[in-house]
MARTORDO-507153 format. One record per atom (N, C-alpha, C): residue in one letter; x, y, z. Coordinates in pm, whole numbers, plus 50000, padded with zeros to 5 digits. Atoms other than C-alpha are relative to their C-alpha. Last residue first. Example, Ala and Ser with C-alpha at 12.3 -4.5 7.8 and 13.67 -1.06 7.14 Angstrom:
BEGIN
S499184988149994S513674989450714S499235010950073A500894988150000A512304955050780A500905012050000
This chain:
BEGIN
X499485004450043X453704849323756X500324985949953X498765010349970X450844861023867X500784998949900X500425006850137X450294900423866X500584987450035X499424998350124X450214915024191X499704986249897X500855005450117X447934920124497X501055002649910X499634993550136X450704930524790X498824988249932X499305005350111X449234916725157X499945006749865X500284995550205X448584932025414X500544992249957X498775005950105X448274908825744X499495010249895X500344994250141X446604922226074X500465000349904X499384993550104X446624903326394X499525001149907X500484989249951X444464892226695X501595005649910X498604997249948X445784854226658X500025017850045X499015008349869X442354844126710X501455005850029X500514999349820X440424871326551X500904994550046X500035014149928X442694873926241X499165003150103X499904999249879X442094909426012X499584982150056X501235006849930X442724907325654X500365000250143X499544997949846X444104934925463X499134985750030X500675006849925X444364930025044X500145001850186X499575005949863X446134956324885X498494992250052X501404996549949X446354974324481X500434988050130X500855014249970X449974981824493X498595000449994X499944998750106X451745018324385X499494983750026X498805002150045X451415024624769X499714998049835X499234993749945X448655039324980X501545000149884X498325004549920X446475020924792X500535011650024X500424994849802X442925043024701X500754991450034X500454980350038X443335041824283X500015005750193X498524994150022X445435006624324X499325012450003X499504997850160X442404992024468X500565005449996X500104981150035X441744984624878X500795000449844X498795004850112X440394947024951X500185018049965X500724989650044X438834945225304X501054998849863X498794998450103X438964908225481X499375013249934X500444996050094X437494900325801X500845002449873X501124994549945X437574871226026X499815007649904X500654989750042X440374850525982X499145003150028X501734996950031X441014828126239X499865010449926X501085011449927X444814823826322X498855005149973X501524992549966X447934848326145X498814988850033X500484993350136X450914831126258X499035006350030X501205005550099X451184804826544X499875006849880X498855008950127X454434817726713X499344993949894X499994990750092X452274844326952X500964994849890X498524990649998X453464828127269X499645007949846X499704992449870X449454812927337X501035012950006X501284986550079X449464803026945X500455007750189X500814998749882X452574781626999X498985013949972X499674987349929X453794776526618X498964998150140X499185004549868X453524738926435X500685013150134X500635010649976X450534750426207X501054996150124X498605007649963X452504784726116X499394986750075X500135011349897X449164800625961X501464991149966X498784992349924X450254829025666X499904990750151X500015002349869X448354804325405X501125004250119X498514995849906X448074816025051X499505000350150X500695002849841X445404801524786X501275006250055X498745000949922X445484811024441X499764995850103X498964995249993X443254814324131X501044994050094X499005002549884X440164790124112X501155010649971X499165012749974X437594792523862X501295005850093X498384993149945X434594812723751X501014986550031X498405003750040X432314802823502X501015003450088X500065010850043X428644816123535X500854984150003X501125008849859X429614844023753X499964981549947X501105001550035X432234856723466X499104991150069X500064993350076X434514881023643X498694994749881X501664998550018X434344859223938X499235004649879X500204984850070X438394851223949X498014995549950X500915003250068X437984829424313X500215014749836X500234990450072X440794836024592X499334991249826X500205008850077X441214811524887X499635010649883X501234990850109X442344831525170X500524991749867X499594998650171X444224810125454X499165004949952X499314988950026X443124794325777X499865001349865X499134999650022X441684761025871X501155009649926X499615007649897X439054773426097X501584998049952X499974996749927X438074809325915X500574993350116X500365014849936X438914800725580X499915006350171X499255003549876X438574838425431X499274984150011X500965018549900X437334838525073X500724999050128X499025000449901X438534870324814X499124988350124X500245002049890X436574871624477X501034992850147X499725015549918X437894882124204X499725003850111X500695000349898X436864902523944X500144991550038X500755011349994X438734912623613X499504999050136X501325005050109X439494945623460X499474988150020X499495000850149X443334950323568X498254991749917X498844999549981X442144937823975X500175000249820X499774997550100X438694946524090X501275007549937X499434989750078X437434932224421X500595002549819X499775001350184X434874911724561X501205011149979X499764987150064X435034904924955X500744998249877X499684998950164X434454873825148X499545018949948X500174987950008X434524861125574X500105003249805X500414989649902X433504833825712X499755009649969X499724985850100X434234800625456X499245011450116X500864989949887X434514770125790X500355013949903X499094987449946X437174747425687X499575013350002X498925003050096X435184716625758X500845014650014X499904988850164X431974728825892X500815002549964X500994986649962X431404703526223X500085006649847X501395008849932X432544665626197X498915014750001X500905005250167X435284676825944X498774990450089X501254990450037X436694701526194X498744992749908X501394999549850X439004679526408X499425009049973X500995005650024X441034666626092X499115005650071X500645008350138X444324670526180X499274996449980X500785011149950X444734697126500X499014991049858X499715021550053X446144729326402X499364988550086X498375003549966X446374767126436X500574984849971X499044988049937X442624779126508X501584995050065X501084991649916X440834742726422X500855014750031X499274995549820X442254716126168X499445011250011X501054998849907X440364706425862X500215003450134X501044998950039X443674694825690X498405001350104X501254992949930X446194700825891X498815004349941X500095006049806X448794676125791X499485011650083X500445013049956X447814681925420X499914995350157X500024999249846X447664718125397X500034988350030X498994987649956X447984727125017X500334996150162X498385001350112X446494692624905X501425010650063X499545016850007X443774688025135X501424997349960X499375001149918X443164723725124X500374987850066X499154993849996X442164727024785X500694997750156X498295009250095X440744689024830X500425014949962X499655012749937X438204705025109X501224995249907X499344995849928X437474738624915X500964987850101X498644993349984X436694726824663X501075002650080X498365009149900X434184700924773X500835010549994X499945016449993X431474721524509X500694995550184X498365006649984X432654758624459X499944982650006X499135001349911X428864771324383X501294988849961X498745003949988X427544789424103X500144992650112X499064998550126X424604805623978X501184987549949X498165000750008X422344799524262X499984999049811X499885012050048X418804821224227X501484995349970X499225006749936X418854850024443X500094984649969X501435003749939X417034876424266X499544985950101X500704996649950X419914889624212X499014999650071X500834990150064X421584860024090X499225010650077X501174998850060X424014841724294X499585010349950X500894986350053X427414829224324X498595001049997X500814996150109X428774807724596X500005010149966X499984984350090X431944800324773X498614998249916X499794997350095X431794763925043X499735016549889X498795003950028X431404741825286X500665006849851X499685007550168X427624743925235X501424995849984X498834991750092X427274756625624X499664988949885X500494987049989X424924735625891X501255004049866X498794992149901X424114699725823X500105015649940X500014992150036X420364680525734X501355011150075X499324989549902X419364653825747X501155011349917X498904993250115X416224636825565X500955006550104X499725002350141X414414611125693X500375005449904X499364988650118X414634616226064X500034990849873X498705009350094X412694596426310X500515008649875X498315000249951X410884616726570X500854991850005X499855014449910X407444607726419X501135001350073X500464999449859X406584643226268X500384988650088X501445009250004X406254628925894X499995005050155X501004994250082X409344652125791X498444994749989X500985006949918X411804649026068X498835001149898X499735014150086X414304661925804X499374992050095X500235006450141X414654699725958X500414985049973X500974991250056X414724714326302X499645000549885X501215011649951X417334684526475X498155010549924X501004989749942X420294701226249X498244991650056X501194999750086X423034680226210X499085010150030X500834994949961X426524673826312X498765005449897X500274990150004X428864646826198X498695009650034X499814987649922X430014623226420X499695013949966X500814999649894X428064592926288X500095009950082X500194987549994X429184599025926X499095001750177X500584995950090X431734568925911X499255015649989X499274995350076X434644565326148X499075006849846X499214982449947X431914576326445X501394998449838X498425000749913X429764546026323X500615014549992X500294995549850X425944561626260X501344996450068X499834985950016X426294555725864X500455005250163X499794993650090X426194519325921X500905014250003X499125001249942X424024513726137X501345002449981X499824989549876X421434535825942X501024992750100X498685001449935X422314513825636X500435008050125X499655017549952X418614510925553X500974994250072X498305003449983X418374549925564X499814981650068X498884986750094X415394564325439X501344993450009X500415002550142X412844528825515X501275010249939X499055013750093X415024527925846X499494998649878X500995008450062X414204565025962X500544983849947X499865002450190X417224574226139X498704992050004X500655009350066X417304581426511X499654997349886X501385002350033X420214606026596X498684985449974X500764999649910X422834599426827X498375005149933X500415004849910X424804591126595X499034997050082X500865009250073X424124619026348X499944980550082X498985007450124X425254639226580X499544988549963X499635012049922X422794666126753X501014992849820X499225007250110X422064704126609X500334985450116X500705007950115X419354724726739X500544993849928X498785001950023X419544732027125X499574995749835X499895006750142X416904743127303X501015001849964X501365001250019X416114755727706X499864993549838X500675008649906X419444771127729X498374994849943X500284990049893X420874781527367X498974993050148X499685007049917X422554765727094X499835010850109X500554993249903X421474776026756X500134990850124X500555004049909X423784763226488X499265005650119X499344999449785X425884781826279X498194994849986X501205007949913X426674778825863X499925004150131X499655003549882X429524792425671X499574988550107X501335012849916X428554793325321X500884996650138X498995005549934X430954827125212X498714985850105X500395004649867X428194843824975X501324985650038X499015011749891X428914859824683X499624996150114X499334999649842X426234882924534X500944988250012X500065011349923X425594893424150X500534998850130X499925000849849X424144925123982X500204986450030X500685008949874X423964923323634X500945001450124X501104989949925X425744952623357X498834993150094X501124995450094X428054928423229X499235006350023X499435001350164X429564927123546X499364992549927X500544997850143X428514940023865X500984997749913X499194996650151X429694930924223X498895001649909X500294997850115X427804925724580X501145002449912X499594984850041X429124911024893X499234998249881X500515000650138X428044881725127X500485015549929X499274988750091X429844875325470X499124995749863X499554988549935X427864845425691X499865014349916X499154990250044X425994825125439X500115007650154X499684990849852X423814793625589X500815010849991X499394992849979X423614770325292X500595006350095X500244985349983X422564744125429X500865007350013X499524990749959X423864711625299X499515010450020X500164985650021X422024681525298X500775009050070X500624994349923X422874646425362X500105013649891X501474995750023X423484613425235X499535009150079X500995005349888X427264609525238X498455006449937X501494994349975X429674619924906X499154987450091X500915009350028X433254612225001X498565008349971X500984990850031X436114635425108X498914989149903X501355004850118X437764613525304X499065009449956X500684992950122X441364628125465X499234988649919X499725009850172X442494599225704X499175015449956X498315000250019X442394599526116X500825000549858X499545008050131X438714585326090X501794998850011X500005008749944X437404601826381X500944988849907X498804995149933X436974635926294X500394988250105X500025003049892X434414625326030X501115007450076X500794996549933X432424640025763X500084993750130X499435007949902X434784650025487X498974999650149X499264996249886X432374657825231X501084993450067X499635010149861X431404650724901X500585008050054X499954996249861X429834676324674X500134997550121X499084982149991X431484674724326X499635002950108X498714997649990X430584634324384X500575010750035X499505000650165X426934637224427X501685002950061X499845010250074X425644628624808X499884994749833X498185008449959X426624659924950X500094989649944X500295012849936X423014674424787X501884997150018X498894999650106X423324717324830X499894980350036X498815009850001X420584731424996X500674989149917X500225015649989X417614758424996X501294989650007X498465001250138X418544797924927X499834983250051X499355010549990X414924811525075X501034992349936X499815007350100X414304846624944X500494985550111X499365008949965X412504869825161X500524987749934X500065017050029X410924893824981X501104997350147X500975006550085X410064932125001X500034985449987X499415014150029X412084942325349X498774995349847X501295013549958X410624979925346X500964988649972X499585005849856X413135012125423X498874992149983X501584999949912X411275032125136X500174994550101X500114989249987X414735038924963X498615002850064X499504994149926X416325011925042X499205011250004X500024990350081X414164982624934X500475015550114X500584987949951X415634952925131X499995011849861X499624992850134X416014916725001X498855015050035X500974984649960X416324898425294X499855005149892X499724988149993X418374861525219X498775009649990X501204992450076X417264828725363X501405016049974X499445006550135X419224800325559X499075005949944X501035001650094X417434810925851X499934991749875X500825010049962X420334808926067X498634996349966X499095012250038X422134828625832X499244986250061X500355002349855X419854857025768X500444985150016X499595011249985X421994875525492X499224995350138X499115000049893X420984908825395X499854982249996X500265011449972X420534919625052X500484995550094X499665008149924X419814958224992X499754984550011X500495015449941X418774975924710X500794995550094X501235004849939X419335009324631X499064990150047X500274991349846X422975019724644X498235001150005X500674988050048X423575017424222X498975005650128X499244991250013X426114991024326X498725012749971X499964998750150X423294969824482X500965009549983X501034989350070X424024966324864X500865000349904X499024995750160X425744939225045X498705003049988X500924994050143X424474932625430X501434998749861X499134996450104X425274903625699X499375011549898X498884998749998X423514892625965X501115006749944X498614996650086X420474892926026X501195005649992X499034997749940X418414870226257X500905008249855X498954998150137X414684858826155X501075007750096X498905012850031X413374841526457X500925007249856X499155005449911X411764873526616X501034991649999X499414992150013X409804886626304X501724997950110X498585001050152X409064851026216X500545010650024X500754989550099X407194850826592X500885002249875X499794989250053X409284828026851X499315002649890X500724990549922X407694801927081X500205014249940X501224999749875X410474778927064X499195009650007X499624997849846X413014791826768X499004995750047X499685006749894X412064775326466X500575001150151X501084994849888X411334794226131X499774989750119X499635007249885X414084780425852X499135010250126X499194988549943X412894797925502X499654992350166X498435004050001X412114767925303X500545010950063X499875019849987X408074778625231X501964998550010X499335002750117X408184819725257X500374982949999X498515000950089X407584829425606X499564995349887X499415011650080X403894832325732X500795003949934X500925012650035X401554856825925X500624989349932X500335006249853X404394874226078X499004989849985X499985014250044X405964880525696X499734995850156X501235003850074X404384920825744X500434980449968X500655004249953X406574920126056X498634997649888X500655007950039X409844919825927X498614994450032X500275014549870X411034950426023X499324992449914X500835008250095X412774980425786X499904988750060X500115017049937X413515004926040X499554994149895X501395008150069X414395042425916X500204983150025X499775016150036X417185064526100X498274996649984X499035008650104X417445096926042X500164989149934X500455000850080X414675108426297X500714995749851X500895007550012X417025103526540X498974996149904X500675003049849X419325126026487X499014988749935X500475017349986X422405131026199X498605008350194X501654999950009X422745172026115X499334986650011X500074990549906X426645165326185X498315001550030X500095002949859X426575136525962X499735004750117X498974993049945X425285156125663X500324988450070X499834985249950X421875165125526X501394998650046X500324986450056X421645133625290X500265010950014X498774988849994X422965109725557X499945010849914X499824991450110X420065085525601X500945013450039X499884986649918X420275058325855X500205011049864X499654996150124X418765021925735X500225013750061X500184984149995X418485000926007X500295005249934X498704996450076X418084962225915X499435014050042X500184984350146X415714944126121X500755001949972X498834999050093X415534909826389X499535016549926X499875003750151X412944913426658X501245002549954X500474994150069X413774905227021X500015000549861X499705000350142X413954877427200X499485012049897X499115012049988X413954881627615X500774996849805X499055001949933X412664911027625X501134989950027X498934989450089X410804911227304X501404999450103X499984985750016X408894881927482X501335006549981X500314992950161X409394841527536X499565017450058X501474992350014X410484820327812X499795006449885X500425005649849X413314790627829X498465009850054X501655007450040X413934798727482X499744993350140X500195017950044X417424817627563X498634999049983X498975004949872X419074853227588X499824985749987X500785004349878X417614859327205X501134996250115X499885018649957X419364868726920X499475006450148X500935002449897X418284904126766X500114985850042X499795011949999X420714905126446X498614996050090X500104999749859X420494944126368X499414980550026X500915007749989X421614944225972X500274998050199X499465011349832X422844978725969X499284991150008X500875011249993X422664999525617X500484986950119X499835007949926X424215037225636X499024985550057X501065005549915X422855056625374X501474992850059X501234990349936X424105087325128X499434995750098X499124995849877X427955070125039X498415010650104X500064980350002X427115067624713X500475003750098X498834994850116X428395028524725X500075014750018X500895003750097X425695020225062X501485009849886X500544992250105X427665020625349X499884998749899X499554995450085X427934991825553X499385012849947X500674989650130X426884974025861X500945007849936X499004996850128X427294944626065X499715010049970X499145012850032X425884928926403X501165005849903X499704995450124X423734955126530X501414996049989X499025007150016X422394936926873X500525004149847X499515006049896X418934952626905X501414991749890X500545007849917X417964980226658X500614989250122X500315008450086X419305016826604X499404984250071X499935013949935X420305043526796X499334989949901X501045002549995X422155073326683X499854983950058X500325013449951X425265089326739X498834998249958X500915003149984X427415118426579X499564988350069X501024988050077X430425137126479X498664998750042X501115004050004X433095121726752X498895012549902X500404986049894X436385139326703X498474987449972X499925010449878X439105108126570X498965010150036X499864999449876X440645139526398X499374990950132X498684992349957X441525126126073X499964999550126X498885008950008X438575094826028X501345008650005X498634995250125X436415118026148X500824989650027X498124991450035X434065098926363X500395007449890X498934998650158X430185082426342X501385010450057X499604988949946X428475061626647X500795003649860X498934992850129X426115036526577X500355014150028X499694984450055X424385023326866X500714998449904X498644994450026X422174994626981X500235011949971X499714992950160X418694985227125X501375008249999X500734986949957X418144963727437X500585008649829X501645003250027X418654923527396X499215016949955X500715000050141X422024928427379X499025002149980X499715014950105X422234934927739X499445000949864X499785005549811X424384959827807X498744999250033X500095001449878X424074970927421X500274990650100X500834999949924X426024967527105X499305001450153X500144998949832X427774993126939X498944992750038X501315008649932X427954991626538X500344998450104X499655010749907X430885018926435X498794993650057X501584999149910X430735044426126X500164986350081X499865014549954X433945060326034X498534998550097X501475001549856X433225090425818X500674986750015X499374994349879X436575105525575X498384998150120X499534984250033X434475097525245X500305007450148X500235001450106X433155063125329X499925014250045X499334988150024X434375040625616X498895002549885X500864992950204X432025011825754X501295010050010X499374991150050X433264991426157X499605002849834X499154996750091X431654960226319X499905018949936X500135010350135X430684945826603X500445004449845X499944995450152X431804967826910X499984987249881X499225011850116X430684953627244X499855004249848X499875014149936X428564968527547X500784996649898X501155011849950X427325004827468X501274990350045X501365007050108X428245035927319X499494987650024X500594991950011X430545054727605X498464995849932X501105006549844X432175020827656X499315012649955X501735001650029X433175025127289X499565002550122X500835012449897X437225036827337X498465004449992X500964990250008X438995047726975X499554991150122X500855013050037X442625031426978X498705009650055X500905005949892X445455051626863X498674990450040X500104991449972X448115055026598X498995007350130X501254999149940X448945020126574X500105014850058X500074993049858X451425010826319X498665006850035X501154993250022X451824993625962X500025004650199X499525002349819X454964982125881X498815008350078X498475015049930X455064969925516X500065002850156X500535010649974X451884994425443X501104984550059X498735004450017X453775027325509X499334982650052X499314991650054X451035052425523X501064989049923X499415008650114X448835019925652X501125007949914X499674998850096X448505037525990X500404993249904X498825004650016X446185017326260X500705012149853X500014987150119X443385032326411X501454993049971X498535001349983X442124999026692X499925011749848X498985002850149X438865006526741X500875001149967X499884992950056X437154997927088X500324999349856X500834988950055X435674976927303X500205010749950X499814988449909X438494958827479X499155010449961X499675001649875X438064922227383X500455013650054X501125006849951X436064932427070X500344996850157X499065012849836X438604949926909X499035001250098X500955006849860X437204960426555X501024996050113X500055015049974X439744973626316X499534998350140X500825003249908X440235006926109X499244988950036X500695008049963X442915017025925X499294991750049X500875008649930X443855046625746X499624985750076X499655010350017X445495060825482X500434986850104X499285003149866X444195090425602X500894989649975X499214990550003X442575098925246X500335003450140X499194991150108X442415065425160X500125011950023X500464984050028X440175052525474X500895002849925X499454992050077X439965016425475X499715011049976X500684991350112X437604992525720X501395011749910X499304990950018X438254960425944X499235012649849X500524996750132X436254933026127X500995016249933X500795012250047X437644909926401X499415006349862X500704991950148X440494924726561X499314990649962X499384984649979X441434914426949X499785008149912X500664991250051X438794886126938X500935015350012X501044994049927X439964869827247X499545010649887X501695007850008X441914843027110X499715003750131X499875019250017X445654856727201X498234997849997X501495007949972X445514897727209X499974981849929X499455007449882X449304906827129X498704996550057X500394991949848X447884933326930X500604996350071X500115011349898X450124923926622X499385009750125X500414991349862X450144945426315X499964985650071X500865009449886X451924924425981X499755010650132X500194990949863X453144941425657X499114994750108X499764987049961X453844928325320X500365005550155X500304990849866X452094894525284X501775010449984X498614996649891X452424883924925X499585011950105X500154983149830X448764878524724X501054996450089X499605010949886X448844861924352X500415008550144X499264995249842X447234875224077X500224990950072X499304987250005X446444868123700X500275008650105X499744998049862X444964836623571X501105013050015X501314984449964X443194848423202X500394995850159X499504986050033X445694823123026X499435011050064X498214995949954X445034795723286X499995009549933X500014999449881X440944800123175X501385004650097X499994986949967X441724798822858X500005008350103X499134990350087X443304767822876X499915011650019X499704998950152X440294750723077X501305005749954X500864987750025X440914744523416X500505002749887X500255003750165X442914712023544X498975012149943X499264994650061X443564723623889X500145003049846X501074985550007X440824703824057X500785013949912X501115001850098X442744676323918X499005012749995X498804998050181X446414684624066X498714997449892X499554985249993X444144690524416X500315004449840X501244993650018X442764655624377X500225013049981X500765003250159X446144639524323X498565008449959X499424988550115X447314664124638X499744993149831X500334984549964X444344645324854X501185011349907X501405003550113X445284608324726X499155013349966X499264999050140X448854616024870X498755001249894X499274987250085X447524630225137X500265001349879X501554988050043X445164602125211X500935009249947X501105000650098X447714578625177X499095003649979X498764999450145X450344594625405X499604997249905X500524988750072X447034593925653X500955003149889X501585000950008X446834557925661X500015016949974X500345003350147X450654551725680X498465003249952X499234990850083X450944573625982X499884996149852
């Protein structure tokens, strides 16, 4: 008890430092986010809501439910008490709803197949009458998708994960793509011919040096996986996120071609601003710099503009490939360490030191000998900015670790609800989900923690420079999650709706929990 009472304490000194932000900076802080209005499925960690969308002239709102395949329609009319008007059922469209788009009274829904492996659906609605307008099909496993600002395309990054590496073909792993569906004539006038594939098969002869290519037996079109989109405000560029690649897509919309592949490379842990916590063994908040690499790995990425540049956010999540037949992360333990790279490989390899944290066995073997000399963990732990063209701008550092060190001490790094420490061997407090918005002329970025809860809010306004605003944690750490006493548990998505399209004289943050399978508004107002 005395051991972690002195981390805490050493963990809110660090907090009261990260805090220190220029002058002007404090004068130009300027929101703070009060929950409002809570939905409850009563779904306990099964994914009851996982991604959500905003319709303003329904006042709308629409939320993945994964454990029953449909879309939960919730009214925000009356955002303090928000109610469930009905729930849309998918089985019709396939196997497992992934995520949900609005944009000018259309709700567009990703459907995957029975089995993934086979090619998905997108189905579109009236967001009034709920009346089905359309369907099309699109590629395997369609993970995310958005509409493009104008509102003329529908952009689906189709993921294509594999059953396992135990054999190889489409059947078993199919390609990754982004579907691009053109809406020009209408929804109603939607068919097949609508939709446009942008595949990765002109990079089959060779990825892009630092772009992660490693499934068993898989073809770059096959191993790339995407995940995530944000499109240019001016709705013709696309950047998708291929996480387990650690790469972003950079789609041209209006010819449906992938033109680059940008590799986003890794972050060193062993400089101060980017120590980790890297055990779950310790019993002690250490945020320390170790000798490893961070991959990026972006889940959620969004676009903004200001000054007239395009920049993306990216929520550094990370994931691991873990599938029969290969596996690609072991603990640094159990790894073999070069001894010229790592002298202190005994050392490092104790469980209080960095022996428990996880690695990736598909990078830092770099002579072939199956001794590692560079390693290499999944997620950055952390908020970036980048440049269009996807050069970093920005990232958060540790931040996130001594912000929640400080705010959360006796659940620091804890897992869906609590448990002290038992994330900082895997991806700490795990950034998932992010969305930019635009509050009295400035730009802040919104940050779901996905393990240890809470939205971490970033003002972005100048990429270069941003800095910390607020944090707010609706997680009840000592609540029974089972009985529904836990709070809100696993963020997942977050949508931000502006005072011009609030329901109320508020601009509104929603975020949807997987685990606890609730839905928190919260009021955006001025801080005080």
């Amino acid at each position: 008890m005395r051991r972690r009472a002195f981390a805490c304490l050493v963990s809110a000194l660090c907090l009261a430092l990260f805090a220190l932000v220029p002058s002007s900076a404090l004068a130009q802080r300027g929101i703070e986010l009060r929950p409002i209005g809570l939905y409850e499925t009563g779904i306990i960690d099964d994914s009851g809501v996982e991604i959500g969308a905003f319709d303003p002239a329904t006042a709308r709102f629409f939320a993945s439910n994964a454990a029953d395949n449909s879309v939960l329609v919730l009214d925000l009319a009356e955002p303090w008490a928000p109610t469930l008007v009905q729930a849309i059922d998918l089985a019709p469209f396939g196997d497992g709803v992934n995520s949900v788009a609005v944009s000018d009274g259309v709700l567009a829904v990703a459907v995957e197949a029975d089995p993934k492996q086979a090619p998905g659906t997108v189905a579109f609605f009236d967001t009034a009458s709920l009346a089905l307008l359309a369907q099309v099909q699109v590629g395997a496993l369609p993970d995310m998708l958005t509409f493009t600002p104008d509102g003329s395309k529908v952009v689906v990054a189709n993921e294509g994960e594999p059953v396992d590496y135990c054999t190889t073909g489409l059947d078993v792993d199919p390609v990754g793509s982004i579907s691009i569906i053109d809406l020009s004539g209408g929804v109603a006038a939607l068919t097949q011919a609508s939709v446009a594939t942008a595949g990765f098969g002109a990079f089959d002869a060779g990825a892009p040096a630092g772009v992660r290519i490693f499934g068993p037996g898989a073809s770059v079109s096959q191993d790339l996986e995407p995940e995530y989109v944000a499109v240019s405000p001016d709705s013709s560029t696309a950047w998708v996120a291929l996480q387990e690649n650690n790469a972003l897509a950079v789609v041209d919309l209006l010819t449906a071609t992938v033109t680059q592949i940008v590799p986003l490379g890794w972050k060193d842990h062993s400089t101060f601003r980017n120590g980790l916590d890297a055990s779950n063994r310790d019993d002690v908040v250490r945020i320390r710099p170790w000798p490893v690499r961070g991959q990026f790995q972006p889940d959620a990425i969004a676009a903004f503009e200001t000054g007239g540049a395009t920049y993306l956010v990216t929520a550094n999540e990370g994931d691991a490939r873990d599938y029969d037949c290969f596996v690609d992360e072991e603990r640094i333990e159990d790894v073999d360490l070069d001894p010229a790279a790592f002298p202190n490989a005994a050392f490092l390899r104790q469980e209080e030191q960095l022996g428990r944290l996880k690695v990736s066995l598909a990078n830092g073997d770099t002579d072939g000998d199956g001794r590692y000399e560079e390693l290499y963990s999944f997620g950055a732990r952390s908020l970036s900015i980048w440049s269009a063209a996807g050069d970093l701008i920005y990232d958060s550092g540790n931040e996130l670790e001594v912000l929640t060190a400080g705010a959360v001490p006796g659940d620091f790094n804890s897992s869906d609800g609590g448990g002290f420490d038992n994330r900082s061997d895997d991806k700490g407090p795990e950034p998932e989900g992010v969305v930019v918005g635009q509050f009295r002329g400035r730009s802040y970025a919104f940050l779901g923690l996905e393990r240890v809860g809470g939205v971490a809010v970033w003002d972005v306004t100048e990429p270069n420079a941003p800095f910390f605003v607020t944090y707010v944690n609706t997680t009840n750490y000592g609540g029974d999650l089972d009985a529904g006493e836990a709070g809100n548990v696993g963020p997942e998505g977050l949508v931000y709706i502006p005072l011009a399209e609030s329901p109320i004289a508020r601009a509104l943050l929603v975020v949807t929990y997987e685990v606890s399978g609730t839905v928190q508004v919260f009021s955006i107002l001025p801080q005080t």
